[in-house]
N, C-alpha and C positions, 0 to 999 in steps of 0.2 A: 504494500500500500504506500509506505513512506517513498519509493522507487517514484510512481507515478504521481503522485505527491510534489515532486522537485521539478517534474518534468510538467506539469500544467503550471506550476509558478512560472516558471521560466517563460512559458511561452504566454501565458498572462501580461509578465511584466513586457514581451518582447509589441505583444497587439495596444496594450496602453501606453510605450513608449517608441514606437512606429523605429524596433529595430528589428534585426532580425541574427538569432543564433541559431549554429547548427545544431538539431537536436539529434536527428535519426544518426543512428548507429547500427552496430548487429544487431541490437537487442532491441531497437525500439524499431517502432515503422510507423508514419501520422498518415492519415486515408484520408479524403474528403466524403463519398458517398455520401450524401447529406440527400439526394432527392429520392423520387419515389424509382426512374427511371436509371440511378446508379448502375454501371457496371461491377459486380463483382467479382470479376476473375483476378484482377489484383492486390483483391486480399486473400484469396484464394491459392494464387499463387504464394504470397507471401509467409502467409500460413503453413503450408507445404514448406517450405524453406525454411523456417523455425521448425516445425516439426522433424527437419532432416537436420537439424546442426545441433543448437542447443538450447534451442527453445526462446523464446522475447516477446513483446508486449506491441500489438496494434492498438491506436488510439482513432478512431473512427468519429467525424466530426467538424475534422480541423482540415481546412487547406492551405497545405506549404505550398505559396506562388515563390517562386524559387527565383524566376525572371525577376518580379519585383522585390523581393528579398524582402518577404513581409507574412504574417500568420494571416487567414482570415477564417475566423469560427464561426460553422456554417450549422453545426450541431446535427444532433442523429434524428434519423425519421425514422417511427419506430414505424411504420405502413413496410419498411425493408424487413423486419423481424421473420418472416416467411423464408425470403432469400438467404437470411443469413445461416438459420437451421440447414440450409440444405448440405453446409460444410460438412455436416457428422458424414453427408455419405460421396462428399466429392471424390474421395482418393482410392486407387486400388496398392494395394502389394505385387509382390513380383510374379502371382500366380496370375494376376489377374481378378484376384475375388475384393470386395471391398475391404476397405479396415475402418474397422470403427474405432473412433479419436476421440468420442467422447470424454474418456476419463482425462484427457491431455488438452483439454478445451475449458476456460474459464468464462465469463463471461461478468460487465459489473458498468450498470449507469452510472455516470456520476454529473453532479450541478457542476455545471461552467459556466462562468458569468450571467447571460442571461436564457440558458438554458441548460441541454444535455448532453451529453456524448456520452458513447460506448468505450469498451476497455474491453480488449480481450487479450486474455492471459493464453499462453500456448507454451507447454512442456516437451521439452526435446522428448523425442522417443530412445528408449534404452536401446543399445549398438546392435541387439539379436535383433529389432523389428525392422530398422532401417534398411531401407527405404524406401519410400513410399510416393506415389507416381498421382499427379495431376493434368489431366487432357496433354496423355500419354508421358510424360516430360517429368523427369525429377529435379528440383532446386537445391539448392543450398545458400545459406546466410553468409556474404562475406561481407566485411564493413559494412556501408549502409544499402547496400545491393542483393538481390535475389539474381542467383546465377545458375544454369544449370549444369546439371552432374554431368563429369564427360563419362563417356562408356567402358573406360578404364577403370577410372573410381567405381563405376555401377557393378561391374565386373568382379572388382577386388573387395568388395562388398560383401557380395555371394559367395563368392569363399571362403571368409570369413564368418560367415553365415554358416557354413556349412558344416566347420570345424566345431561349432557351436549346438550343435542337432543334440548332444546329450551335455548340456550345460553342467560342469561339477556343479555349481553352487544351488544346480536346483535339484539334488538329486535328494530321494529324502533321507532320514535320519534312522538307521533302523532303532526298534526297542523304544520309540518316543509316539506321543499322542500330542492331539491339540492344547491341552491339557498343562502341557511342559512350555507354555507360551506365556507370556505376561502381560497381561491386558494397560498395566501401565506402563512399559514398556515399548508397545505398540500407543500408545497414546499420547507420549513423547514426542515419537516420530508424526503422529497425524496433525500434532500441535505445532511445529515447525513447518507440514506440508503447506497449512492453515494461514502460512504468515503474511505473504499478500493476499490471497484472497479464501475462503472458503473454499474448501474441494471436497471432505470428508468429512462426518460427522464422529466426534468423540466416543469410544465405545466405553458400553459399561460392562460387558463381559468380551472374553475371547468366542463364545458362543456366537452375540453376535458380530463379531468382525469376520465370521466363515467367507462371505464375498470378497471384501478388501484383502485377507489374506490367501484366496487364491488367486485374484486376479494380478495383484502382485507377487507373486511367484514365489510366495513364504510359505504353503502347505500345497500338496497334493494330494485331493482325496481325502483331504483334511488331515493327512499327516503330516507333520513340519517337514521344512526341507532345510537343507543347509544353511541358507540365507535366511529362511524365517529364524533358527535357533540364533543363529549369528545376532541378526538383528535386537530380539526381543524376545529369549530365550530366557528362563528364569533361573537354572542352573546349566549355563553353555556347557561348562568341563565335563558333567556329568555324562552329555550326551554325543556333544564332538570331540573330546579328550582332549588330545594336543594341539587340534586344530582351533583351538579357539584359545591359546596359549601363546604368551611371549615369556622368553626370559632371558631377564638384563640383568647385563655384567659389568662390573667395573675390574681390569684386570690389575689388582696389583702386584705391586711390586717386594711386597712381602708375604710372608706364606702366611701369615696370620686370616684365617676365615671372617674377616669383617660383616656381619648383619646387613650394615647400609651399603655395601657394594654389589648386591645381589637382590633380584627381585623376580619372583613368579606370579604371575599377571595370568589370571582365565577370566574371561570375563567375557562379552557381548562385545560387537568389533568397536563401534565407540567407545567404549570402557577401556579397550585394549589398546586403540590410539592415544586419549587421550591420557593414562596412565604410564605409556611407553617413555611420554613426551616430557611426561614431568620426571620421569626417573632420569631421562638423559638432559633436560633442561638440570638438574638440582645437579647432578657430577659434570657438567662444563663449563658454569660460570668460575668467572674468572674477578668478578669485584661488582663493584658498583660505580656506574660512573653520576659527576657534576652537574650532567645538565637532564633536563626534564625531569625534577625530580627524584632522582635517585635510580635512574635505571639500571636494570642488570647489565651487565656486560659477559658475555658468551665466547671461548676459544673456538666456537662454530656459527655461522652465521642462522639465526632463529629461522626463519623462514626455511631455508632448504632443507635442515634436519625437521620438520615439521612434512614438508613435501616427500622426505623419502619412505620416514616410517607409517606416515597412512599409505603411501603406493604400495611401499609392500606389503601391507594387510591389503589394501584394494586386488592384486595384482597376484597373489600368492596362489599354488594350485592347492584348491579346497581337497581335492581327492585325496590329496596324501595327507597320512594321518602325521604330522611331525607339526612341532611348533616352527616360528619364527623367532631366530639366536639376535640380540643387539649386546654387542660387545664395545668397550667404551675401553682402550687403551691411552691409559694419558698421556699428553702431551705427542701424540701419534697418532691415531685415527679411529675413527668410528666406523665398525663392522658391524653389517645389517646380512644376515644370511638368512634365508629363504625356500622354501621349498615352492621347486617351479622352474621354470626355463625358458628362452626367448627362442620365440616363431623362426626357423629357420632362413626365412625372407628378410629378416631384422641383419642376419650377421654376414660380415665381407671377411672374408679367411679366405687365403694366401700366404701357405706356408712353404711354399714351395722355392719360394724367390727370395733372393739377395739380401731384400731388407723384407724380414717377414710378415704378416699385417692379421691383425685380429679385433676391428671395429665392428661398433655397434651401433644401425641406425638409429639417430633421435625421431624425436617427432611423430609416432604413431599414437594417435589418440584412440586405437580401439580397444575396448577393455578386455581382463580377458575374461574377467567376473560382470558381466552387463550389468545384471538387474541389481547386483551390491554396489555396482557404481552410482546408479541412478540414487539409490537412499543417501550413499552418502556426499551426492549432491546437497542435496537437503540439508544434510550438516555441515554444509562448506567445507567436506575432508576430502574432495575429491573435484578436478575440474573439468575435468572430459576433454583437453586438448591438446595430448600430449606435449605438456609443458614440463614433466617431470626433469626428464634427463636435461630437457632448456635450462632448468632452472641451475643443475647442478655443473652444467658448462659454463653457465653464465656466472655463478659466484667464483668460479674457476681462472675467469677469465679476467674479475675483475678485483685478482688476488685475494682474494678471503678465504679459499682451499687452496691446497694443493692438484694434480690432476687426479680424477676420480678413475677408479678403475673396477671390473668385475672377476674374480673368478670363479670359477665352474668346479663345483667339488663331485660333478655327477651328471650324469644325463637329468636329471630332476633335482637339483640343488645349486643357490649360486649365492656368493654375497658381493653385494657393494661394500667397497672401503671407499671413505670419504676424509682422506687425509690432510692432516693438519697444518698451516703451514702458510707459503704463496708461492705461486707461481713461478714468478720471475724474483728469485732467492739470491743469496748472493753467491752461490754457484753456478750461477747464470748469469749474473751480473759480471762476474769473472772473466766467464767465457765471452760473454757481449766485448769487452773488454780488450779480449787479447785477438777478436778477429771484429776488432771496430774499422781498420784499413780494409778487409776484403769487404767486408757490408759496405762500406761507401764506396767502393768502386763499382758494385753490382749496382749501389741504388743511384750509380751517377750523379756524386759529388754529396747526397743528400745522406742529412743522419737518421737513422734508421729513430723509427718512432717508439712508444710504447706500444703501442694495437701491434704494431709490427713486430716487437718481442716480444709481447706475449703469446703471438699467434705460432713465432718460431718454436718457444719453448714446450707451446705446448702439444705441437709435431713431434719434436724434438722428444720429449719424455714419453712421447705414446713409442715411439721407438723401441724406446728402451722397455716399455713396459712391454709391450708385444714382445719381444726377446724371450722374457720374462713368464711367459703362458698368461699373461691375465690381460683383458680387455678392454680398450677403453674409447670414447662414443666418440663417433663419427665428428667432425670439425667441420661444416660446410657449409657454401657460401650463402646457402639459404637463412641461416638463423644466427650466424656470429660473425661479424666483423668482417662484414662484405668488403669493406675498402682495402684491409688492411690485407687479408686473402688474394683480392685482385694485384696490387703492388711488387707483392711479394712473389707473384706470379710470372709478374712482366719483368720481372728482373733476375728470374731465373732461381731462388732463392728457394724455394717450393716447387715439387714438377709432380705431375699426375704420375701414382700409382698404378701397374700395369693393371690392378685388378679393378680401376675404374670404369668406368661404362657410361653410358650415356643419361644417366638421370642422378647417380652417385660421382662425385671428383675425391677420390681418397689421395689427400697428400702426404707426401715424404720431402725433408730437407734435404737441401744441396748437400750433394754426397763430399765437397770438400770444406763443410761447414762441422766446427764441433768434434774435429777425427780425436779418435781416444789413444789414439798410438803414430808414432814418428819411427817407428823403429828401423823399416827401411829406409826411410832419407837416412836417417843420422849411421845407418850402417855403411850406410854407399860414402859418408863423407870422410867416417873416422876407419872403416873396416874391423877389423878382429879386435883391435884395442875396445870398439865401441862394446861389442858383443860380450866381452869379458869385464864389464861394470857391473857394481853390485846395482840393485834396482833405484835404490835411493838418487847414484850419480844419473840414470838415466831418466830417471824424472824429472830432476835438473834441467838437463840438456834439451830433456823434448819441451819443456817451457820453455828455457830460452831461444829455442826453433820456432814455435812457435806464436809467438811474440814479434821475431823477427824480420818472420814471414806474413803473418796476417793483422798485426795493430798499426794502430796510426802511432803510438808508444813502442816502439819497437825496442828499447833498451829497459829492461828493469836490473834494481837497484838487487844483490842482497837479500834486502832488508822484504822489498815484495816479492821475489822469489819464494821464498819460506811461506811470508802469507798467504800467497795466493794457491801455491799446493797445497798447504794444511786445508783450505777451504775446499778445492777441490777433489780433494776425498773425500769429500762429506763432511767435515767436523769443525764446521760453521760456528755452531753452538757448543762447541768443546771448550774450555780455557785448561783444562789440565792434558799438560803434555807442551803447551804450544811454544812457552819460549825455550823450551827445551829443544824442541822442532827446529826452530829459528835457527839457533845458535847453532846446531846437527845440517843445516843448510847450509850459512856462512861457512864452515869449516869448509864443507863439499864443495865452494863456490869456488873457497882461496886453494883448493888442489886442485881441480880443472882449469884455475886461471894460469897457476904454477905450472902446468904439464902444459900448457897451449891447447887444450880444447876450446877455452874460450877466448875473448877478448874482450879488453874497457873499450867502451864510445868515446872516442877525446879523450882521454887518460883518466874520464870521470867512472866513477863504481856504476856503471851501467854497464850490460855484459851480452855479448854477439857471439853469434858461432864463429869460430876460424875456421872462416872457408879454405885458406891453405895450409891446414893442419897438417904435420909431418910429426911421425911418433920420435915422443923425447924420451924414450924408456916406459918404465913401468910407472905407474900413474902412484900406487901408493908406497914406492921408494922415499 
């Protein structure tokens, strides 16, 4: 109600002050139909198009003159009331028999300045019924436009469709009756359904909600189904065991069995979200910060950890009896494991090749649990467009994790780790660093941006992580840093992956960008001598090559030698060992400089390979 509330102020204040705002969106659409002679295939159409996406609100009444960039309320003739009934039976399915849209149809006058206009509410259809065909033709809601379904999508629909024919979450519950149902529990839910407008009425027993909950796919035959118990079940564990279980961990780092680092959660899926959330909310805050009164402050960004652990209860295969694991490793990552598996059409593996490759399409918003999605719309746990994995690329992207990645413990098991951290670290600052000369020659004279390291880096560490056996989501030009993608394209810096194709671009970095090893060049310059250093002297040496070769700083000190390896091991966040390091480098500096491996810039402690090196004995004589 509040929704359509803001949107007749608006447009109130826009007709008494002679301006004009854009109001329609996905979600909204303003009709004029005001006469008795109205066309109504355009809301008809429109209709159809929220019913195929995610459902939105027609306002019937009002003409947006769009030329004159101005509202003029023209109000509802109710003498249309005939025509408008005839919606319930506009639409077919893909058999061709009608579908009746009733339940997903609202309807509600309301006083507009010196009259009336209509309001109708339209609820997306759950992903198993979609979609659904008007004078032949199916829509879709994209920004403020009704557009039709190409025959690909319609196509990839039905198979989808199809995979779907014994739905897990609706399958029933054995050893359970209606009985094991909670009438207030189910009256929760119908009191949220309720919240713009009336749809259901309040039950006073589970008796009678027998319709509601079979039409919503919570009993069969009036024995619960999966979803029903899920939903508004009055002891879940008893009936689904583990499937209606999380348990969270805090891993520490002493063997003492701590109380508060551990927690078993059976409960109803709301319960089980909302309980997950605050177990891993209470073991990741990190203080309180100064401003807005005293807000928490979080080592994970709120929103994403909130997006991951409802998906994977939304998302989880109901069939297998096993809980869902949340492991909370501090100060390192939080692991969400799963029972379940991604659509084979989801993953691009290429193991075969050089640089090996194991992504995962973002972007798929079809559920795999439909009618559990649809409830927990309702509850705002769930948004139907696949924004998940968006969300977790984008806090990724925009340093607040590190790179997210999946492994596969099983044909039917997998966890997301969502590590801690950023992106562009200082072991990658590092490396930015010592090949700042070749980046600006590729980017022709220009210094390479942040979008453009982060985009490298995080190529770059899906690299390694693919190496690695574990997975991580697709990067593409569709949803993340289209400019920065493009740039880095045309300057050869990124080149398409052979396992690309025509609707996916899987990228791979400049294979002379980032090399983990120099051992051949500095073999070919020093020969046997080189080969016979302990590993430490050749660490040395492949920095100072590398520096040489690819920075606009081509001479370091010493003093950064030391720092800059200790960093690039890993041990950024180390302080014990380091000046110890240091000084274990300067030593190795002044015997490579003693033997003639290396050389000062201008007689300054800045140090170069001697390209005309000739052995002067034994290096630690």
């Amino acid at each position: 109600m509040k929704v359509v509330d803001d949107i007749l102020q608006q447009i109130e204040y826009c007709i008494h002050n002679n301006e004009f705002l854009i109001i329609e969106n996905e979600k909204v659409e303003i009709k004029d139909n005001s006469h008795n002679n109205s066309e109504w295939t355009e809301v008809f159409k429109t209709a159809n198009a929220y019913l195929n996406t995610n459902g939105g609100i027609i306002i019937v009444g009002i003409l947006e003159d769009k030329k004159n960039k101005r509202y003029i309320f023209k109000g509802f003739d109710f003498n249309n009331e005939d025509k408008l009934k005839t919606i319930k039976d506009a639409y077919i399915d893909d058999y061709g028999a009608k579908k009746d849209i009733s339940e997903y149809l609202h309807y509600e006058t309301r006083q507009f300045l010196d009259g009336q206009l209509l309001v109708i509410y339209i609820d997306g259809l759950p992903d198993d019924e979609k979609y659904i065909y008007y004078g032949g033709s199916a829509y879709e809601r994209l920004i403020s436009g009704d557009h039709k379904l190409s025959d690909i999508k319609i196509q990839s629909q039905r198979e989808y469709k199809a995979e779907l024919i014994d739905t897990r979450e609706l399958r029933v519950v054995a050893n359970s009756t209606i009985e094991d149902l909670d009438v207030n529990r189910l009256n929760d839910y119908i009191h949220l359904l309720n919240s713009e407008v009336k749809i259901e009425n309040i039950k006073s027993s589970i008796d009678e909600a027998k319709s509601f909950l079979k039409r919503n796919g919570m009993t069969r035959e009036d024995i619960p189904t999966i979803l029903g118990v899920l939903v508004c079940g009055s002891e879940p564990g008893e009936k689904l065991h583990w499937r209606s279980q999380v348990d969270a961990y805090v891993d520490s780092p002493v063997t003492i069995d701590i109380a508060q680092n551990k927690k078993i959660i059976n409960n109803t899926v709301i319960q089980l979200m909302e309980q997950s959330l605050a177990f891993v909310y209470r073991n990741i805050q990190t203080g309180i910060s100064n401003e807005r009164g005293g807000t928490k402050l979080f080592e994970y960004p709120e929103r994403l950890i909130r997006e991951c652990i409802n998906n994977s209860l939304a998302h989880r295969d109901y069939a297998i009896d096993h809980y869902v694991n949340i492991n909370i490793l501090p100060g390192k990552h939080i692991q969400i494991r799963n029972p379940g598996r991604f659509k084979k059409q989801l993953l691009l593996i290429d193991l075969e090749n050089v640089v090996p490759v194991r992504r995962i399409i973002s972007g798929n918003p079809k559920a795999n649990n439909p009618k559990l999605a649809k409830v927990l719309s309702v509850y705002n746990k769930y948004e139907g467009k696949g924004w998940g994995m968006a969300s977790v690329i984008g806090a990724c992207l925009e340093d607040r994790i590190d790179v997210p990645y999946y492994i596969f413990h099983s044909w039917d098991e997998l966890s997301l780790y969502i590590p801690k951290g950023k992106l562009v670290d200082e072991t990658m600052d590092t490396l930015f660093e010592s090949y700042s000369g070749y980046l600006t020659r590729k980017l022709e004279g220009y210094d390479i941006t942040l979008d453009q390291k982060r985009v490298l880096t995080y190529l770059y560490k899906s690299e390694n992580l693919n190496k690695q056996d574990r997975y991580t989501i697709l990067l593409t030009k569709d949803n993340n840093h289209l400019q920065a993608i493009q740039s880095l394209q045309e300057a050869g810096l990124i080149i398409r992956h052979s396992i690309s194709d025509e609707i996916y671009s899987v990228f791979i970095i400049d294979r002379n960008l980032f090399k983990k090893s120099f051992y051949r060049e500095l073999e070919g310059q020093y020969g046997h001598n080189f080969v016979a250093l302990h590993q430490d002297y050749k660490d040395v040496l492949s920095f100072i090559y590398e520096r040489n070769t690819y920075s606009l700083d081509k001479y370091p000190s010493a003093n950064e030698i030391g720092s800059k390896i200790w960093i690039k091991k890993g041990n950024a966040a180390i302080l014990e060992g380091y000046e110890v390091y240091k000084r274990k480098v300067r030593n190795i500096v002044n015997k490579l400089e003693k033997s003639s491996f290396i050389l000062r810039n201008n007689n300054k402690p800045e140090y170069m390979i001697n390209v005309n090196y000739k052995s002067l004995g034994d290096l630690f004589n």
